[in-house]
N, C-alpha and C positions, 0 to 999 in steps of 0.2 A: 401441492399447488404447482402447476405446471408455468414454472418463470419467463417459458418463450425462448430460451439461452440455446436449443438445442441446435448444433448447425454455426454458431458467434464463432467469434475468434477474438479471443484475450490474451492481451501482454503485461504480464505484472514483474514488473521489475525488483530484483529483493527476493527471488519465489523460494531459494534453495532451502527455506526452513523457518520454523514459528507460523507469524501472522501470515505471510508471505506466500510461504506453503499451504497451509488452509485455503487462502483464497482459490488458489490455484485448483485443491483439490474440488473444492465447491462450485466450480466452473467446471471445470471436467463429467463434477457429477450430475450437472444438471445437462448435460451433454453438450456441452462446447470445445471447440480445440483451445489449446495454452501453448503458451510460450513462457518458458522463463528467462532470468538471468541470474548470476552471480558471479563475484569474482572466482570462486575457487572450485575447479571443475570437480576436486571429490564429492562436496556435498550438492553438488550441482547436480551427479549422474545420480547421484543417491534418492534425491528429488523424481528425476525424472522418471527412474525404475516404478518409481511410487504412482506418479500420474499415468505411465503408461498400463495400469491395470484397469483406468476406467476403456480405455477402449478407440479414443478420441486421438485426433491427431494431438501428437506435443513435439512443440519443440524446445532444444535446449542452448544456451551461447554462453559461455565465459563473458564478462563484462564489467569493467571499472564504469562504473555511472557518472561516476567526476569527470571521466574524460569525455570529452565532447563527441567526437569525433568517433573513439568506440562504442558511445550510448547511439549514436545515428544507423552506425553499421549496423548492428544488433538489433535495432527496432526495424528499420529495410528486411534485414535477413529475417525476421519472425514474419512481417508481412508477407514475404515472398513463399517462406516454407508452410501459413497454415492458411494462403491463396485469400486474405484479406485482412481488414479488420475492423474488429467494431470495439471493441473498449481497451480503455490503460487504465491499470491499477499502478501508480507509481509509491513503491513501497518503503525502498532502502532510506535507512536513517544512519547517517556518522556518529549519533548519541555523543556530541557536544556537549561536556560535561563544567568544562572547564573556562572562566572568564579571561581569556587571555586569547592569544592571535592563534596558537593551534586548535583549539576549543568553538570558534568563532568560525575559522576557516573551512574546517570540516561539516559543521553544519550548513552553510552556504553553499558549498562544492556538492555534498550529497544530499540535504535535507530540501533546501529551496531549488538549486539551478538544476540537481540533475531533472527531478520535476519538470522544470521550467523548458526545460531541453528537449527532455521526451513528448510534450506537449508540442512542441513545437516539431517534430518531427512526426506524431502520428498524429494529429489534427487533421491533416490535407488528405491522408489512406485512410480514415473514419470516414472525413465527408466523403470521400471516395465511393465507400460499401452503403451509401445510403445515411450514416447518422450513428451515433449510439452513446458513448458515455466513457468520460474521465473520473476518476479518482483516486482522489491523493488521501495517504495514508500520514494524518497529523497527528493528535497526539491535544487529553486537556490540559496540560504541559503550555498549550498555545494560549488557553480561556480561563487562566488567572495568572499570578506570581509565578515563577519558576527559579526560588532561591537556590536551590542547587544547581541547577543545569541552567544557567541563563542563559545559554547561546542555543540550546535546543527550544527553550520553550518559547524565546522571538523567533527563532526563526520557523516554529510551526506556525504561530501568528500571523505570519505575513506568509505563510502556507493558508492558511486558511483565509485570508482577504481577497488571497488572488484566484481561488475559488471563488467567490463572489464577481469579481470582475470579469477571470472567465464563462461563468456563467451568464451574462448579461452580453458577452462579447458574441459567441457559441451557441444562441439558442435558433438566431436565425437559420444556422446551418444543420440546422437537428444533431447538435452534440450537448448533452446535459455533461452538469462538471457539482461534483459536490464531494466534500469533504468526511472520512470519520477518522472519528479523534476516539482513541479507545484510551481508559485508563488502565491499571497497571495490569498487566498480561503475564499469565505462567506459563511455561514451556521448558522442555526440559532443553540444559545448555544458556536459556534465557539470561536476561538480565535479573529476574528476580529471584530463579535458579541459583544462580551464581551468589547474590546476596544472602541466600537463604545461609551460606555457609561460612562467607567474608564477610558479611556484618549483619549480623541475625537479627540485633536491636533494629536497624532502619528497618525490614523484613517485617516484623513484629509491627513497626509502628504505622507502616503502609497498613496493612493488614487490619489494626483495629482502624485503620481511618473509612475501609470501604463497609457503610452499611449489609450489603447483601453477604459480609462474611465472611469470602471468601475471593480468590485474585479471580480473574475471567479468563478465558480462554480462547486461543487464536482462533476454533469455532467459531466462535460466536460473535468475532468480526467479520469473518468471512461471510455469516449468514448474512449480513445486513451490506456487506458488498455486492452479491448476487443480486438480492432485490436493489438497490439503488442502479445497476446492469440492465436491468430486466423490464422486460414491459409493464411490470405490477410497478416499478417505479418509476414509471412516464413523465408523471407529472412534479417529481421532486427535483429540482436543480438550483446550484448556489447554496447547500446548505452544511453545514457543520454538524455531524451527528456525533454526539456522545455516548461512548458503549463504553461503561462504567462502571454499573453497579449500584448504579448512585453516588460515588464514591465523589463527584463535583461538588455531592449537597452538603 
């Protein structure tokens, strides 16, 4: 299925690895230029080696997304280097684990505002190239309880509201904005990676909770980010997609 993406220009924020990475490669492969970010420029080139095999322009910038001011340079600088743009995958999560003021803080800093920022900086260079499409990387984390991690799973909630809002606010200007919330993701280095080893029981009991059996994979978010991108997804905006497993039900 040819998505229309050939020729785009994507900036996904978060790209150096997991979900992040996929996306990226999944734009590339549908022949679009990329851009990423991350803070730390090994796994950042590392990344980059990796997209620079589809062919497409890529570019690559070190970036703290908390920071304001470095999240603005950064998105300028990918506009400038891949000569437009048409979509923000905004991705990086501080995985707020914890109910207290660092826990809280980190979620806000990276989960809601750098979104919040990056929206606000490539909105006006979207409308610019004609229209195209926002997407924030939430989590169903947002679309029930979140006894563990209560500062990550409000503040994907109110990631996902404002999805809604901007989509209502964005459609005159031909930019769609919609949300996917994936449940729990394998990767290697991941967070469920890492459990598999520091606490096997939680691992386990994720695992019998997702019907389809087994964790999903950054693929398979990526798939369903291209089309919400892409002209097969024209008509979808404001909405909150769950890539789960069933693992909600």
């Amino acid at each position: 299925m040819d998505l229309g993406l050939t020729g785009k220009s994507a900036i996904i924020t978060g790209g150096s690895r997991g979900i992040g990475l996929a996306i990226a490669k999944a734009f590339a492969q549908e022949g679009a230029n990329v851009s990423i970010c991350a803070r730390s420029e090994g796994p950042l080139s590392s990344a980059r080696a990796s997209l620079d095999a589809y062919g497409t322009t890529v570019h690559s910038l070190p970036c703290d997304v908390s920071d304001p001011v470095a999240l603005d340079n950064y998105i300028q600088a990918a506009h400038h280097a891949l000569g437009g743009l048409n979509v923000l995958v905004n991705n990086p999560s501080g995985f707020g684990r914890t109910d207290d003021e660092t826990g809280w803080k980190i979620s806000i800093d990276i989960d809601l505002m750098a979104s919040v920022r990056g929206c606000w900086s490539a909105v006006p260079l979207i409308e610019k190239s004609g229209g195209g499409a926002i997407i924030h990387i939430s989590s169903i984390s947002g679309l029930t309880q979140s006894q563990r991690t209560p500062p990550y799973g409000a503040v994907k909630a109110a990631l996902n509201q404002y999805t809604m809002t901007q989509a209502l606010e964005l459609a005159p200007r031909s930019i769609r904005v919609n949300a996917i919330a994936p449940g729990s993701i394998y990767f290697d280095g991941g967070l469920w990676d890492q459990a598999q080893t520091a606490n096997p029981e939680l691992y386990a009991n994720i695992l019998s909770s997702i019907p389809s059996g087994r964790y999903g994979t950054p693929e398979e978010v990526a798939a369903v980010a291209v089309f919400l991108a892409s002209d097969r997804g024209c008509w979808v905006t404001g909405q909150t997609i769950a890539v789960d497993g069933g693992q909600m039900l």
